[in-house]
DSSP file (Angstrom, degrees, kcal/mol; ACC not computed):
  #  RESIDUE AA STRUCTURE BP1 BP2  ACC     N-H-->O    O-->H-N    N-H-->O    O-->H-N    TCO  KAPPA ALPHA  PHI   PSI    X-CA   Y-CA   Z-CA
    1    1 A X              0   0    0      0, 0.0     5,-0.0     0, 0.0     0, 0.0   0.000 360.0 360.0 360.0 130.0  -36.0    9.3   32.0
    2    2 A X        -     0   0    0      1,-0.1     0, 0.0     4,-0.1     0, 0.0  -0.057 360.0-107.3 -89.8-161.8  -38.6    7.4   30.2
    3    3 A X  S    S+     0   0    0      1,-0.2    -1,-0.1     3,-0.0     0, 0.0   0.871 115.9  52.4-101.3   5.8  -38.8    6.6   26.9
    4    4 A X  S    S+     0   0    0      2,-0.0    -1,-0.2     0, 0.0     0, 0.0   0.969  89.0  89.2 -73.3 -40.3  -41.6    8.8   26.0
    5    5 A X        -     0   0    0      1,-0.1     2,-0.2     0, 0.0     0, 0.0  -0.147  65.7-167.4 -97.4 112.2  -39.7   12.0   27.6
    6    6 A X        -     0   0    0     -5,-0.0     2,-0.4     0, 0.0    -1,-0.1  -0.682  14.1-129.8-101.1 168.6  -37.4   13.5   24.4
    7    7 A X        -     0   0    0     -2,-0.2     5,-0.0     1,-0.1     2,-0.0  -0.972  16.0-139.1-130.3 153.0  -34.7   16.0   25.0
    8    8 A X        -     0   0    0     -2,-0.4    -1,-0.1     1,-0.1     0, 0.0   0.181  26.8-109.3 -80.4-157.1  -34.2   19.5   23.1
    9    9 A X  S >  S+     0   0    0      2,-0.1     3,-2.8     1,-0.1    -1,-0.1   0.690 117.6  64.7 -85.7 -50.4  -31.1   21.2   21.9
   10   10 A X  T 3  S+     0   0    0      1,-0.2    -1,-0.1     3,-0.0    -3,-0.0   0.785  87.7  67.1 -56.0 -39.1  -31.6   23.7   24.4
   11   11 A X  T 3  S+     0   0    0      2,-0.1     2,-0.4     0, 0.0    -1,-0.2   0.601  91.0  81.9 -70.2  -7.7  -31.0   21.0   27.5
   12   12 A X  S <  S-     0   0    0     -3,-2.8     2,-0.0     2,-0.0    -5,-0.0  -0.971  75.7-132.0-129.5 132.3  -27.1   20.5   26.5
   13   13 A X        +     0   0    0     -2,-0.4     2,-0.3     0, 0.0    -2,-0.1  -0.307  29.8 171.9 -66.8 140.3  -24.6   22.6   27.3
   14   14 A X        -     0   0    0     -2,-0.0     2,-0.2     0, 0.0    -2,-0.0  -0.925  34.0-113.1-157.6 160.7  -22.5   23.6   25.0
   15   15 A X        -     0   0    0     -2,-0.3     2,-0.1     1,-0.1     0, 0.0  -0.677  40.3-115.2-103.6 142.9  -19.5   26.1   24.6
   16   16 A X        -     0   0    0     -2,-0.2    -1,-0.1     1,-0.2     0, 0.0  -0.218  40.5 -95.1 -83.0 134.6  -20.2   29.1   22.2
   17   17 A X        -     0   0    0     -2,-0.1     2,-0.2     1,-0.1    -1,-0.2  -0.002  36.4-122.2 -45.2 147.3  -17.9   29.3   18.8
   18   18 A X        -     0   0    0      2,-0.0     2,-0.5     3,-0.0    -1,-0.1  -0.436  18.9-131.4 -82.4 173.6  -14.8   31.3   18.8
   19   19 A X        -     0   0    0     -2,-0.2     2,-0.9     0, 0.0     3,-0.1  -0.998  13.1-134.5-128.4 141.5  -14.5   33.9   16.4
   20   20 A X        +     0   0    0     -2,-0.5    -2,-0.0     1,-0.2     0, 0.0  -0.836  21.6 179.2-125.3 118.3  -11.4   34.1   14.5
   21   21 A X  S  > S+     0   0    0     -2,-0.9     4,-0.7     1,-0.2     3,-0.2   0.584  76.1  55.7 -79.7 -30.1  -10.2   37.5   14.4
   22   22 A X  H >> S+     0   0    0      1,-0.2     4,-1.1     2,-0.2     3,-0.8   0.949 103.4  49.5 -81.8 -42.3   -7.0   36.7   12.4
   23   23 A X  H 34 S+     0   0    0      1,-0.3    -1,-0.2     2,-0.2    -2,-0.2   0.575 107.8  53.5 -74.5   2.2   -8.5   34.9    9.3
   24   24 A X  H 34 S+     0   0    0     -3,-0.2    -1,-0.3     4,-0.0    -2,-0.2   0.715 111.0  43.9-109.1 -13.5  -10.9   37.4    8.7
   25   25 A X  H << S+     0   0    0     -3,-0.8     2,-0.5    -4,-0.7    -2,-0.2   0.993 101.9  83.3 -72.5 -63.2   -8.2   40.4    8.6
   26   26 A X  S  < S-     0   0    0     -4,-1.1    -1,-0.2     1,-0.2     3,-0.1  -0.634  86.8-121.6 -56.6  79.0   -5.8   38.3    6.5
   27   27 A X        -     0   0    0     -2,-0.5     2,-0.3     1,-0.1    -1,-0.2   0.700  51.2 -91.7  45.1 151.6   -6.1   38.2    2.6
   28   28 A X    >>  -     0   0    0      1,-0.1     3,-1.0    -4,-0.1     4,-0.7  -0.681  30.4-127.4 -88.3 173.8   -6.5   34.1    1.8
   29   29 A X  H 3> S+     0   0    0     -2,-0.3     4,-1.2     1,-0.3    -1,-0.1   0.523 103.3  58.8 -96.3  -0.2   -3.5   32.7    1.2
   30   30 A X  H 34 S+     0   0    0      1,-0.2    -1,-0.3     2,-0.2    -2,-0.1   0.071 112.9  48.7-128.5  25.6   -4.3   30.9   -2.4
   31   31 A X  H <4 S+     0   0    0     -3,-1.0    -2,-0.2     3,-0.0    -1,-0.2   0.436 110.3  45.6-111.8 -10.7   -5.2   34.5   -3.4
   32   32 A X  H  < S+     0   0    0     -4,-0.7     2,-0.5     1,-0.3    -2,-0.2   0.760 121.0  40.3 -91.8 -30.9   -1.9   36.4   -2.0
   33   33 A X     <  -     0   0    0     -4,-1.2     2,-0.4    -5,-0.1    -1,-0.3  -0.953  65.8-164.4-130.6 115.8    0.3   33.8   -3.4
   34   34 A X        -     0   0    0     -2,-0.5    -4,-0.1    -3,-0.1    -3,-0.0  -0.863  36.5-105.1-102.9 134.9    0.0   32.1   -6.5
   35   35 A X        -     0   0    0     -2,-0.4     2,-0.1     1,-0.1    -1,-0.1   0.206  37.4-105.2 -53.3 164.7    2.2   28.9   -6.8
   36   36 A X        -     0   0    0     -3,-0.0     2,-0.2     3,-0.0    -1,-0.1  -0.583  31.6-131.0 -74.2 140.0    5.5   29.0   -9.0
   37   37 A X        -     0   0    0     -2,-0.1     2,-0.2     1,-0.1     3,-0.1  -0.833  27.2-106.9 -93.7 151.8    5.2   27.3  -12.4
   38   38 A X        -     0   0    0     -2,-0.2    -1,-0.1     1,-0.1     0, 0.0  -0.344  38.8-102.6-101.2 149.7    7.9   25.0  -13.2
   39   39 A X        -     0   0    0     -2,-0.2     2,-0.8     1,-0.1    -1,-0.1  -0.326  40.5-115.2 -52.0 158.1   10.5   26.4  -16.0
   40   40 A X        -     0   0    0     -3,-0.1    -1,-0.1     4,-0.0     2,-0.1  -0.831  30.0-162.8 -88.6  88.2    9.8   24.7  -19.4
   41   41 A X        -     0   0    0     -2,-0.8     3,-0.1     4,-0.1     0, 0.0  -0.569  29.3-119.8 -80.8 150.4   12.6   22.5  -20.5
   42   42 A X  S    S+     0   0    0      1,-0.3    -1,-0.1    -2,-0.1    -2,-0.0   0.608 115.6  43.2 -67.1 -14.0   12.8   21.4  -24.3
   43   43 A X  S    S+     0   0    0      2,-0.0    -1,-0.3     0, 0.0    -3,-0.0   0.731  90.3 114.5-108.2 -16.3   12.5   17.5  -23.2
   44   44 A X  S    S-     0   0    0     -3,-0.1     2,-0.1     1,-0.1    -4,-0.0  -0.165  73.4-121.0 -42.0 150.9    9.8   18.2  -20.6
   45   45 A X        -     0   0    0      1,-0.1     2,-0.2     2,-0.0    -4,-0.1  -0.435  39.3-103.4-106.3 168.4    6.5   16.7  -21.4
   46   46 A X    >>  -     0   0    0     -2,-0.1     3,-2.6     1,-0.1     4,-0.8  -0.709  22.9-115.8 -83.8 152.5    3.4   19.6  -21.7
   47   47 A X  H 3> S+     0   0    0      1,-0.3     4,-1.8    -2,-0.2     5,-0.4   0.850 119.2  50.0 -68.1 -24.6    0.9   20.3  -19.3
   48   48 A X  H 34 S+     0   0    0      1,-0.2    -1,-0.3     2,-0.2     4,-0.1   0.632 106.5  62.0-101.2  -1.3   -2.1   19.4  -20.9
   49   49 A X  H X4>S+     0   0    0     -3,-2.6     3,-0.9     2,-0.1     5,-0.9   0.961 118.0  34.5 -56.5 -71.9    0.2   15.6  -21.8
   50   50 A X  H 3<5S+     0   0    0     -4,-0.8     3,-0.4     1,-0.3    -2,-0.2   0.513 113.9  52.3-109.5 -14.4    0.2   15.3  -17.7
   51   51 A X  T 3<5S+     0   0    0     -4,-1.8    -1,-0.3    -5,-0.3    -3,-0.1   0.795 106.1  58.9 -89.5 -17.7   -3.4   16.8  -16.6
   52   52 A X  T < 5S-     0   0    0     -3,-0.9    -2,-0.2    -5,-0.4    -1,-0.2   0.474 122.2-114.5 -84.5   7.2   -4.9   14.2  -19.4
   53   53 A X  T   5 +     0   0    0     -3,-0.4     2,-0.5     1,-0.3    -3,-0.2   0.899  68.2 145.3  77.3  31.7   -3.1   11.3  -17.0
   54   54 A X      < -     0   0    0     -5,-0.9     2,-0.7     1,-0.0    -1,-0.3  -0.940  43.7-138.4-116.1 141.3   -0.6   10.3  -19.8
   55   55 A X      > -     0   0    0     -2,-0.5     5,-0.7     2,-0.1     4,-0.4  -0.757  22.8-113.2 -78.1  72.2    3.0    9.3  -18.5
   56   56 A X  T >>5 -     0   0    0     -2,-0.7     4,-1.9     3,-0.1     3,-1.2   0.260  38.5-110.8 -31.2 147.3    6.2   10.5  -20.5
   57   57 A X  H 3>5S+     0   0    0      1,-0.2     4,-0.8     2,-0.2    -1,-0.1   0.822 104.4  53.5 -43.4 -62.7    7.5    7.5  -21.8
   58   58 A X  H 345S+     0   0    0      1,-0.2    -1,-0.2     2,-0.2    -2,-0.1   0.378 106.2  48.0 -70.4  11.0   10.9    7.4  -19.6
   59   59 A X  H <>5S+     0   0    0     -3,-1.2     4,-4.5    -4,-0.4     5,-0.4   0.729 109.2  59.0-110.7 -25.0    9.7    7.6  -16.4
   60   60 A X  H  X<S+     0   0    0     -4,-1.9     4,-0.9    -5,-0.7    -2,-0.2   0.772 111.3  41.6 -53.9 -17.2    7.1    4.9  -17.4
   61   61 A X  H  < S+     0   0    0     -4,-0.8     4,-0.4     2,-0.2    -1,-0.2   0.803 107.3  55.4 -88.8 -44.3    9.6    2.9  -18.1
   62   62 A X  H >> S+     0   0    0      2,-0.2     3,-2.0     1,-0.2     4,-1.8   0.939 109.3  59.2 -60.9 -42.4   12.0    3.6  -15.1
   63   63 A X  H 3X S+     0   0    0     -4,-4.5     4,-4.6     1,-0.3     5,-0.2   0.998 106.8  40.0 -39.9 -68.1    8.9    2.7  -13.2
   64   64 A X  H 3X S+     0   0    0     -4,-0.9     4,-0.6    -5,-0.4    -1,-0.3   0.528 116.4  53.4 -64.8  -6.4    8.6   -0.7  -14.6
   65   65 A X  H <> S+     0   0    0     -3,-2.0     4,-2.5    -4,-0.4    -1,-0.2   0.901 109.0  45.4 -85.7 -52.4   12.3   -1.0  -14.3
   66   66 A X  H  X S+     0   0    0     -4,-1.8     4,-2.1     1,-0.3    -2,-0.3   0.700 111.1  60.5 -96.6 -48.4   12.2   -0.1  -10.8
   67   67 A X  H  X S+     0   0    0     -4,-4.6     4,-1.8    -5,-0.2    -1,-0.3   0.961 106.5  42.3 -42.0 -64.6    9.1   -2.7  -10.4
   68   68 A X  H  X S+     0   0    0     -4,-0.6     4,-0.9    -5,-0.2    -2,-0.2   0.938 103.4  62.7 -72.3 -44.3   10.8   -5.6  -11.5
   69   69 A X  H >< S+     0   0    0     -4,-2.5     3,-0.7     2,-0.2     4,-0.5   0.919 112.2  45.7 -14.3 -68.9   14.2   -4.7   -9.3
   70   70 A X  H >< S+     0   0    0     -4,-2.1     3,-1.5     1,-0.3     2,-0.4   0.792 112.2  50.3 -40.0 -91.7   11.3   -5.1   -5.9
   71   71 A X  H >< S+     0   0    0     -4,-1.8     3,-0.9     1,-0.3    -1,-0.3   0.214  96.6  71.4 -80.1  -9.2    9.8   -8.2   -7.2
   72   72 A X  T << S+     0   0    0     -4,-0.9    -1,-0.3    -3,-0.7    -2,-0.2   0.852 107.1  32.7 -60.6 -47.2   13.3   -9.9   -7.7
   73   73 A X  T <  S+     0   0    0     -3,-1.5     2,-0.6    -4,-0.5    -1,-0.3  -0.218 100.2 116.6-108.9  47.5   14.1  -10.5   -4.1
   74   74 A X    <   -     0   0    0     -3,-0.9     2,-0.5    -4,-0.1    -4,-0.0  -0.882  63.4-125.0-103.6 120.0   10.5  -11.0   -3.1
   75   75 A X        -     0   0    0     -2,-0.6     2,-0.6     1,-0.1    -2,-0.1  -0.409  14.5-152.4 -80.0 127.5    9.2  -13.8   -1.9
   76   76 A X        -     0   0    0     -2,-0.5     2,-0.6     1,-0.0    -1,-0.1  -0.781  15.5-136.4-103.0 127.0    6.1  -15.7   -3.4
   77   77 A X        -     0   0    0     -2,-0.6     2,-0.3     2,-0.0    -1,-0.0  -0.558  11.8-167.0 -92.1 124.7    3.7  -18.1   -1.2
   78   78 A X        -     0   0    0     -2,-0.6     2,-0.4     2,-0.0     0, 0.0  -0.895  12.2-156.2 -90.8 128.9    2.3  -21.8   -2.2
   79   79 A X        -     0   0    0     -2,-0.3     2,-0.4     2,-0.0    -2,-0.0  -0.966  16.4-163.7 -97.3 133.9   -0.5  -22.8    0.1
   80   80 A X        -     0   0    0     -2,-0.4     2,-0.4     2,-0.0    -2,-0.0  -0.933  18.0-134.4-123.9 165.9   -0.7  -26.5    0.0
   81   81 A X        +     0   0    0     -2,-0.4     2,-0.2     0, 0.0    -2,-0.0  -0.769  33.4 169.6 -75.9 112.9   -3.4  -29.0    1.1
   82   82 A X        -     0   0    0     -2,-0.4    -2,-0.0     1,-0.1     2,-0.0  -0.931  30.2-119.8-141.1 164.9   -2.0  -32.0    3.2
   83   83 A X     >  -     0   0    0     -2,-0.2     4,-1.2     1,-0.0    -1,-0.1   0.176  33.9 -99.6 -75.5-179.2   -3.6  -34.5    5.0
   84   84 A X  H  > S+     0   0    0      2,-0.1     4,-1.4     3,-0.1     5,-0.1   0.832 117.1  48.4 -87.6 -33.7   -3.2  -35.1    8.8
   85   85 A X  H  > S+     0   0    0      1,-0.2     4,-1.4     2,-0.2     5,-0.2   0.799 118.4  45.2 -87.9 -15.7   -0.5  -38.2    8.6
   86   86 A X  H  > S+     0   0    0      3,-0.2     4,-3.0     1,-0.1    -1,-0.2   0.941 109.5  44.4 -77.9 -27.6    1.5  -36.2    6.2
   87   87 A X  H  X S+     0   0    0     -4,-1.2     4,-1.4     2,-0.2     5,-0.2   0.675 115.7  57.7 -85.5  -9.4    1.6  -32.8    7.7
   88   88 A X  H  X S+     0   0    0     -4,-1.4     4,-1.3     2,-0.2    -1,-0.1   0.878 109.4  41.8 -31.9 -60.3    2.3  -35.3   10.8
   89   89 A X  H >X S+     0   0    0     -4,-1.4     3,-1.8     2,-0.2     4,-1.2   0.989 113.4  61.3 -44.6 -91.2    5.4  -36.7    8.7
   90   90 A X  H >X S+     0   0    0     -4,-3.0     4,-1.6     1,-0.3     3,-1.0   0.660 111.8  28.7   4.4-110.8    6.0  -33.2    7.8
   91   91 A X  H 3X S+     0   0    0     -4,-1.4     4,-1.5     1,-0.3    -1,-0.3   0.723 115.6  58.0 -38.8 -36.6    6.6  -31.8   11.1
   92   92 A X  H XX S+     0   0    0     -3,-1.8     3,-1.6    -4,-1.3     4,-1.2   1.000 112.1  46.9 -53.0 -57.1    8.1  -35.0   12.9
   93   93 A X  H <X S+     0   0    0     -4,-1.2     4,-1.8    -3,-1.0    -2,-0.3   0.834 116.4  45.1 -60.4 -42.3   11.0  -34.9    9.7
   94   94 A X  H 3<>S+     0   0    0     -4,-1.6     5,-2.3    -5,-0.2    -1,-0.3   0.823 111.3  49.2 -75.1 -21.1   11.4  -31.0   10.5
   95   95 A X  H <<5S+     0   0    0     -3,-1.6     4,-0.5    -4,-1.5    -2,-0.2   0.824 118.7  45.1 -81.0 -91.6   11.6  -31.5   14.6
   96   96 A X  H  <5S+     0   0    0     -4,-1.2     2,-0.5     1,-0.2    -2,-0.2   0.444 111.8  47.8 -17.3 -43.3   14.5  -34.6   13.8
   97   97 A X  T  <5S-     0   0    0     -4,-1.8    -1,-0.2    -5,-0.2    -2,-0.1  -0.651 104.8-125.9-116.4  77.3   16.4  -32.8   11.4
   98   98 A X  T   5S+     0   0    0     -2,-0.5     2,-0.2     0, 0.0    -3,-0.2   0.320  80.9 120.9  36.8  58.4   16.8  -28.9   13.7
   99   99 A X  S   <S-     0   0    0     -5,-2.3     2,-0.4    -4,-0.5    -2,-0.1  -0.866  72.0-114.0-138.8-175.6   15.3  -27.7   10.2
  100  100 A X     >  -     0   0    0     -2,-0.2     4,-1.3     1,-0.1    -5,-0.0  -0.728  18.4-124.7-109.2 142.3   11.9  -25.8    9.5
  101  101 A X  H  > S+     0   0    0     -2,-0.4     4,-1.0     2,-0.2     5,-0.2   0.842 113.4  63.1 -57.4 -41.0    8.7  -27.5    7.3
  102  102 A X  H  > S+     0   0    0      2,-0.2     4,-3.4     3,-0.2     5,-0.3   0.961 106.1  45.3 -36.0 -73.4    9.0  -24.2    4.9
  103  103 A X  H  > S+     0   0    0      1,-0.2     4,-0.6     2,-0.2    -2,-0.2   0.701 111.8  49.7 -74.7 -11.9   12.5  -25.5    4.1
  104  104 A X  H  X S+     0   0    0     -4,-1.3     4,-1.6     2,-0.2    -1,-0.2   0.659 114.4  42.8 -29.9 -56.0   11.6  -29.1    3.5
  105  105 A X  H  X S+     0   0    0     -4,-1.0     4,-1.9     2,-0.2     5,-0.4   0.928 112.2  55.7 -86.0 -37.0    8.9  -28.4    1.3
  106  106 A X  H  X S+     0   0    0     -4,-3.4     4,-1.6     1,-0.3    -1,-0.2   0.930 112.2  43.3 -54.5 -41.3   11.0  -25.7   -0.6
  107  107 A X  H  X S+     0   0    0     -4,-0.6     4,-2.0    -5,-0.3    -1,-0.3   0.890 106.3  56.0 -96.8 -19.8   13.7  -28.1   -1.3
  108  108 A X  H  < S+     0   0    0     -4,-1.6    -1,-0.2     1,-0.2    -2,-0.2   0.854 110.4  56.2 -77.5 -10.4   11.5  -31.3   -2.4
  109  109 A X  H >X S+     0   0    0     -4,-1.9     4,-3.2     2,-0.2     3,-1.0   0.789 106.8  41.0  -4.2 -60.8   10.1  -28.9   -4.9
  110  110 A X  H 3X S+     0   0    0     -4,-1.6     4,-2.6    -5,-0.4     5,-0.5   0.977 114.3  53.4 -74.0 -49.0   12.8  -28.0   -6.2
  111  111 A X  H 3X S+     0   0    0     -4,-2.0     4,-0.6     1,-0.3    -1,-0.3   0.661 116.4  46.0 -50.4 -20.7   14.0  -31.9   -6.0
  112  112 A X  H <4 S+     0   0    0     -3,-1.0    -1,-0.3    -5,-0.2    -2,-0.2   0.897 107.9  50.5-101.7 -42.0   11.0  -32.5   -7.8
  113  113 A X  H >X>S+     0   0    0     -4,-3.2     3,-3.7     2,-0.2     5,-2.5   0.971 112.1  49.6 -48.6 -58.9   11.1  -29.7  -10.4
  114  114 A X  H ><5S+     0   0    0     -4,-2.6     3,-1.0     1,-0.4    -1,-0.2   0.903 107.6  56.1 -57.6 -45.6   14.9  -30.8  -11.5
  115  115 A X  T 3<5S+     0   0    0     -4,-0.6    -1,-0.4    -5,-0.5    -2,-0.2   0.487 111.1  37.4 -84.1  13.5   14.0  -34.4  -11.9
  116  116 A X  T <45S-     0   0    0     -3,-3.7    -1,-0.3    -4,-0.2    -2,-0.2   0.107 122.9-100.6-125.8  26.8   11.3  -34.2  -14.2
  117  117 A X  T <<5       0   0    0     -3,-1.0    -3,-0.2    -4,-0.6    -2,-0.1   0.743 360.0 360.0  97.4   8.2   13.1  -31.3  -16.2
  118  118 A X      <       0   0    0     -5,-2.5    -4,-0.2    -6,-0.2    -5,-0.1   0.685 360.0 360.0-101.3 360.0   11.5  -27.7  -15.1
Protein backbone atom coordinates (compact mmCIF):
# COMPACT_ATOMS: atom_id res chain seq x y z
CA UNK A 1 0.00 0.00 0.00
CA UNK A 2 1.39 3.38 -0.69
CA UNK A 3 1.15 6.26 1.11
CA UNK A 4 -1.16 8.14 -0.97
CA UNK A 5 -3.77 5.07 -0.95
CA UNK A 6 -6.17 5.81 2.45
CA UNK A 7 -8.43 3.20 3.76
CA UNK A 8 -12.38 3.61 4.66
CA UNK A 9 -14.42 2.34 7.45
CA UNK A 10 -16.02 0.12 5.19
CA UNK A 11 -12.58 -2.03 4.41
CA UNK A 12 -12.50 -3.45 8.20
CA UNK A 13 -14.25 -6.05 9.40
CA UNK A 14 -15.90 -5.74 12.21
CA UNK A 15 -18.48 -7.77 14.36
CA UNK A 16 -22.08 -6.14 14.62
CA UNK A 17 -23.21 -4.94 18.38
CA UNK A 18 -25.20 -7.20 20.43
CA UNK A 19 -28.36 -6.13 21.62
CA UNK A 20 -29.17 -6.57 25.16
CA UNK A 21 -32.46 -7.90 25.59
CA UNK A 22 -32.35 -8.04 29.38
CA UNK A 23 -31.50 -4.40 30.29
CA UNK A 24 -33.97 -3.02 28.27
CA UNK A 25 -36.95 -5.21 29.87
CA UNK A 26 -35.63 -4.59 33.44
CA UNK A 27 -36.54 -1.36 35.36
CA UNK A 28 -32.85 0.40 36.24
CA UNK A 29 -31.77 -0.64 39.25
CA UNK A 30 -31.06 3.00 40.97
CA UNK A 31 -34.75 3.52 40.23
CA UNK A 32 -36.23 0.11 41.72
CA UNK A 33 -34.19 0.48 44.76
CA UNK A 34 -33.46 3.34 46.62
CA UNK A 35 -30.52 3.04 49.10
CA UNK A 36 -31.31 2.73 52.99
CA UNK A 37 -30.65 5.86 54.96
CA UNK A 38 -28.71 5.38 57.97
CA UNK A 39 -30.83 5.68 61.43
CA UNK A 40 -30.20 9.11 63.10
CA UNK A 41 -28.46 8.81 66.40
CA UNK A 42 -28.51 11.83 68.91
CA UNK A 43 -24.42 11.98 68.76
CA UNK A 44 -24.30 11.52 65.00
CA UNK A 45 -23.01 14.36 63.04
CA UNK A 46 -25.87 15.83 60.17
CA UNK A 47 -25.80 15.24 56.73
CA UNK A 48 -25.30 18.57 55.43
CA UNK A 49 -21.98 18.68 58.43
CA UNK A 50 -20.51 15.58 56.17
CA UNK A 51 -21.64 16.55 52.42
CA UNK A 52 -19.85 20.14 53.24
CA UNK A 53 -16.47 17.89 53.86
CA UNK A 54 -16.36 18.76 57.58
CA UNK A 55 -15.01 15.81 60.00
CA UNK A 56 -16.88 15.21 63.43
CA UNK A 57 -14.41 16.14 65.78
CA UNK A 58 -13.66 12.39 67.30
CA UNK A 59 -12.97 10.59 64.48
CA UNK A 60 -10.61 13.47 63.46
CA UNK A 61 -8.88 13.01 66.22
CA UNK A 62 -8.79 9.04 66.31
CA UNK A 63 -7.32 9.68 62.88
CA UNK A 64 -4.49 11.68 64.09
CA UNK A 65 -4.15 9.34 66.91
CA UNK A 66 -3.98 6.45 64.72
CA UNK A 67 -1.38 8.59 62.47
CA UNK A 68 1.10 9.06 64.95
CA UNK A 69 0.81 5.17 66.30
CA UNK A 70 2.21 4.29 62.10
CA UNK A 71 4.81 6.85 62.24
CA UNK A 72 6.24 5.60 65.61
CA UNK A 73 7.82 2.42 64.33
CA UNK A 74 8.61 3.94 60.98
CA UNK A 75 11.73 4.38 59.76
CA UNK A 76 13.19 7.79 58.52
CA UNK A 77 16.13 8.03 55.67
CA UNK A 78 19.37 10.47 55.85
CA UNK A 79 21.05 10.60 52.52
CA UNK A 80 24.58 11.55 53.06
CA UNK A 81 27.34 12.85 50.75
CA UNK A 82 30.75 11.13 51.19
CA UNK A 83 33.69 11.20 49.36
CA UNK A 84 35.40 8.15 47.69
CA UNK A 85 38.25 7.40 50.50
CA UNK A 86 35.64 7.61 53.04
CA UNK A 87 32.78 5.65 51.75
CA UNK A 88 35.99 3.36 51.01
CA UNK A 89 36.75 3.46 54.87
CA UNK A 90 33.12 3.00 55.18
CA UNK A 91 32.68 -0.20 53.55
CA UNK A 92 36.28 -1.71 54.36
CA UNK A 93 35.19 -1.05 58.44
CA UNK A 94 31.69 -2.73 57.66
CA UNK A 95 33.32 -5.93 55.53
CA UNK A 96 35.99 -6.39 58.86
CA UNK A 97 33.55 -6.06 61.51
CA UNK A 98 30.54 -8.94 59.77
CA UNK A 99 28.35 -5.58 60.35
CA UNK A 100 26.36 -3.46 57.69
CA UNK A 101 27.45 0.55 56.66
CA UNK A 102 23.62 1.52 57.66
CA UNK A 103 24.58 0.35 61.20
CA UNK A 104 27.87 2.09 61.38
CA UNK A 105 26.59 5.24 60.34
CA UNK A 106 23.43 4.86 62.63
CA UNK A 107 25.48 4.37 65.60
CA UNK A 108 28.29 7.19 65.09
CA UNK A 109 25.28 9.45 64.91
CA UNK A 110 24.08 8.63 67.72
CA UNK A 111 27.78 8.66 69.29
CA UNK A 112 27.89 11.95 67.92
CA UNK A 113 24.48 13.28 69.07
CA UNK A 114 25.15 12.13 72.92
CA UNK A 115 28.52 13.72 73.07
CA UNK A 116 27.69 17.12 72.19
CA UNK A 117 24.32 16.94 74.19
CA UNK A 118 21.26 16.31 71.63
Amino acid sequence: MSSKETLSLEEFATAPRRQRAATLDAPPKAAAEKPREPAATPDSPSDESLEKGMVPNGASKALRQMKRARMQGASHFVNVNLDRDTKRRLKLASFNLDTSMQAIMEKAIRQYLDANGY
